[in-house]
N, C-alpha and C positions, 0 to 999 in steps of 0.2 A: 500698500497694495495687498501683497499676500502674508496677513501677519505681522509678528515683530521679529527681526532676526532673522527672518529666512536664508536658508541655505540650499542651492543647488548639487544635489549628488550625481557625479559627473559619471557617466560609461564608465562599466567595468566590464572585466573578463572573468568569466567562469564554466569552471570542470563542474563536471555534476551540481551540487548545489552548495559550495563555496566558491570564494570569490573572490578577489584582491584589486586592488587600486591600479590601474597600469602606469598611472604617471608616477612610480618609485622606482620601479624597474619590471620593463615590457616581457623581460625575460623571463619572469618568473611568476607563476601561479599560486592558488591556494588548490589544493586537493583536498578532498572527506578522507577522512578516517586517519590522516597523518601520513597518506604517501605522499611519496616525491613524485617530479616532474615524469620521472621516468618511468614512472611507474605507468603505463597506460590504458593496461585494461582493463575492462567496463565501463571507462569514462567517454564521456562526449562531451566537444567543446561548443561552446555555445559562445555566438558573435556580442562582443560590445554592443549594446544599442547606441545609435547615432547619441549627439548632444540635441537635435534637432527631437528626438523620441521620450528624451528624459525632462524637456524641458515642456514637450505637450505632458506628459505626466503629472509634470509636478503642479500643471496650470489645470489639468481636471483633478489630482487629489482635493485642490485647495476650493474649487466650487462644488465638488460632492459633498464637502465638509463643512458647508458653509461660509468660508472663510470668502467666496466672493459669489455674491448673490445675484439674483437674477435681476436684469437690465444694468448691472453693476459696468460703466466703461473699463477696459482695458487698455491702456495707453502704451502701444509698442516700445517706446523710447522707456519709459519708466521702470519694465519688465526687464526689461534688458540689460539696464542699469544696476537693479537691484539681484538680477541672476547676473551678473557677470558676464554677459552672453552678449552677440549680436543682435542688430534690429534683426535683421532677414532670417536668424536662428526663431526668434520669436514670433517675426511674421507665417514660418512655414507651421512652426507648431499649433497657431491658433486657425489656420484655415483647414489643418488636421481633425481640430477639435470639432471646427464648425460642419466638418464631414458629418460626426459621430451627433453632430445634435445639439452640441453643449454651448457651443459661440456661434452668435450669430455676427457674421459681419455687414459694416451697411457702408455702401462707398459713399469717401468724402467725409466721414466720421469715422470710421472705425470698428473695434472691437467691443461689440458687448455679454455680457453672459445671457445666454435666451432667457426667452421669459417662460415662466411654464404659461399652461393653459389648462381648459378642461378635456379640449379636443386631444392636446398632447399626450393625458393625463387616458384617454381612452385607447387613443392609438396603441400606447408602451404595453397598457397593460391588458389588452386583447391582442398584443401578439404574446406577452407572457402565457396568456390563458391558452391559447393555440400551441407553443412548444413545449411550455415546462410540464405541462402533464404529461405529455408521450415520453419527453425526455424521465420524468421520474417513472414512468412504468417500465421503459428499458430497462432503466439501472436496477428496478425492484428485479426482474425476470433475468437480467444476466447476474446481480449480486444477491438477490435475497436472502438467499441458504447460505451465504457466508456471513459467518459471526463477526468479522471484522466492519462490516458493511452496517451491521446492525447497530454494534456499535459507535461507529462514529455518527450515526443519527442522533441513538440516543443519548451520548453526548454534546451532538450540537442542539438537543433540544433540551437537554439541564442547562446546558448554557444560556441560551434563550431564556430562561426560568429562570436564573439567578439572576440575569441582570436587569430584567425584566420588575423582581420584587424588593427590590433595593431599595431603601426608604428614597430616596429622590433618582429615578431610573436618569442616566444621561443617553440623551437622544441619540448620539454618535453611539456610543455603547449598542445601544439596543439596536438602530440597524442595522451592524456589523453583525451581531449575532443573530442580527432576521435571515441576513442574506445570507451568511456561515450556515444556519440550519434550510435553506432549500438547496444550497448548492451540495449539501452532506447526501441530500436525499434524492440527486438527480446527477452527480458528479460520473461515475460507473455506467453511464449510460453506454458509451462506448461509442458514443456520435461525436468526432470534435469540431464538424462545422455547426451542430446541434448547438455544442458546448460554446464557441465561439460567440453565437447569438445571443443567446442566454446570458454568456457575460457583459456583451454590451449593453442589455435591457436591463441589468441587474444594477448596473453604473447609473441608469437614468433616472428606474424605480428607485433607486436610496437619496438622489437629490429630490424626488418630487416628495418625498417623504420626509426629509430633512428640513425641505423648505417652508412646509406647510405645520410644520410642528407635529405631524398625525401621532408618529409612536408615542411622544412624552404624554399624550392626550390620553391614548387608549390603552397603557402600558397595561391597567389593571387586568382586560381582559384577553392581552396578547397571547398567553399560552393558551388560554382556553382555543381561542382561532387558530392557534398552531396542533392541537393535540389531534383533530382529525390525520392527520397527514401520516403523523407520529406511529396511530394507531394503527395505520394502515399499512406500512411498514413492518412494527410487528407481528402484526397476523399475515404480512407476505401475499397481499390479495390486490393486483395487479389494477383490477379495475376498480377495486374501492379507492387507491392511492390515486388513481389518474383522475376521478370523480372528487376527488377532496381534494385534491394540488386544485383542479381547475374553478372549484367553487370558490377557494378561499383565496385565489386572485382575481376574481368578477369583483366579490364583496368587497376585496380590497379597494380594489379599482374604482366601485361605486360607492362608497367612503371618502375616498379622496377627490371626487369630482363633486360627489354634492356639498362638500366645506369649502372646496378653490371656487364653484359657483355660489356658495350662499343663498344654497335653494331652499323654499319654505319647506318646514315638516311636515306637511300632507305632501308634498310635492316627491320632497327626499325620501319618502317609504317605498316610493313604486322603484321595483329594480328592476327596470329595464335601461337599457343604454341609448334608446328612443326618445326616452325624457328627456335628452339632452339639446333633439336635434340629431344624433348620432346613427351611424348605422346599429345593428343587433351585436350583442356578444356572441363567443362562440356557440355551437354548438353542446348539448350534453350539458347540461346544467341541472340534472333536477336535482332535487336533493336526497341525498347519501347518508347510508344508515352512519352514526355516530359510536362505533363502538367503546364499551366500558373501558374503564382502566383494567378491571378484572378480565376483559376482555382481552387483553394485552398480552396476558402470560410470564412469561421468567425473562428477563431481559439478560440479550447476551452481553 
């Protein structure tokens, strides 16, 4: 099913950001920094997740990663065998899944992993093109001027770069580091039902990308399509980052529907989302000046 050797990581309990097993003893926690239980200020406790939460988890890691592919069945009993869990554990978690997009269920058969589509494939990523730009000009306009802010961009876009030129780049690699570098660049927005959305679009856009092979394909010229973003950022210019967030998820978006469609190349050059049959992409597309590296400045 899922792997060889899977293992189910059961609810934990955690203070700030350690954590401990409950089933050794409920009594006691892990704390940061080496205090004790008593110790309790600045901490906040944070609830177990249900087994029913960790077991839809563990069933959308294993299809963002490939490991169970679209139209792939699902067999409740097998799942549940193999996690150690109940059927009805694994039946709540996958009509969880099927909420978010990811299983589709069909009565009198069962569980299967969705199929993508092109339509699906437009949907995701014109609602991306509709949030993640506003979301990345918030975060530029509340964190810009902080060095810290800067930095972790331009680190998740060396990251991006390194794994990206790697003599044989790994797929899983490289969209980790896609999604690490937008979510660096829109994270500070300070919207969390913003944020919220964005992370479920970000969960669907890495299976459609996964599935389709796209990044191993076009590894070579990945940072180049990341370095607008990049750029925009370091010159702190509000509407050039919201105009390059939102162009290089159209382009992406229309990349990846003309290879799931197998559209002829006179066909594939028009980018419009009309081509498809589809409604229009967002708004605000035109194209955006491209600034130099020299354009860049002193990186903080």
């Amino acid at each position: 099913m899922v792997g060889t050797g899977a293992a189910l990581r059961r609810p934990v309990v955690s203070v700030g950001y350690a954590s401990a097993d409950v089933g050794d003893d409920p009594c006691r926690v892990a704390v940061p920094d080496g205090r004790t239980k008593g110790d309790t200020h600045s901490m906040s406790l944070r609830r177990p997740e249900t087994l029913t939460t960790a077991v839809a988890t563990y069933i959308r890691d294993a299809i963002v990663h490939g490991e169970l592919t679209p139209g792939q069945r699902m067999p409740e009993v097998a799942l549940a065998a193999q996690l150690e869990t109940s059927r009805g554990t694994v039946r709540e978690a996958l009509r969880a899944l099927a909420d978010s997009g990811l299983v589709e269920i069909v009565p009198r058969r069962g569980a299967f992993v969705s199929q993508l589509s092109v339509r699906a494939t437009w949907e995701i990523t014109s609602m991306r093109a509709l949030l993640e730009p506003y979301a990345a000009r918030l975060a530029l306009e509340a964190a810009g001027s902080e060095p810290m802010f800067q930095r972790e961009v331009t680190k998740a876009f060396q990251s991006l770069e390194a794994v990206v030129t790697r003599s044989v780049p790994d797929p899983v690699a490289v969209a980790d580091a896609d999604i690490a570098f937008h979510r660096a660049v829109y994270s500070r927005c300070g919207h969390e039902m913003l944020l919220g959305q964005l992370s479920h679009l970000a969960v669907l856009s890495r299976r459609i990308v996964l599935t389709n092979q796209i990044h191993s394909a076009d590894a070579p010229i990945l940072v180049m399509q990341h370095a607008p973003i990049a750029d925009a950022v370091a010159v702190r210019d509000p509407e050039l980052l919201e105009a390059a967030v939102r162009t290089h998820v159209i382009e992406g978006g229309e990349l990846l529907m003309t290879r799931m469609a197998a559209l002829k190349p006179s066909r594939a050059r028009s980018r419009s989302a009309s081509t498809f049959g589809l409604g229009r992409w967002p708004s605000g597309t035109s194209p955006h000046p491209r600034p130099s590296a020299q354009a860049r400045g002193p990186q903080c």
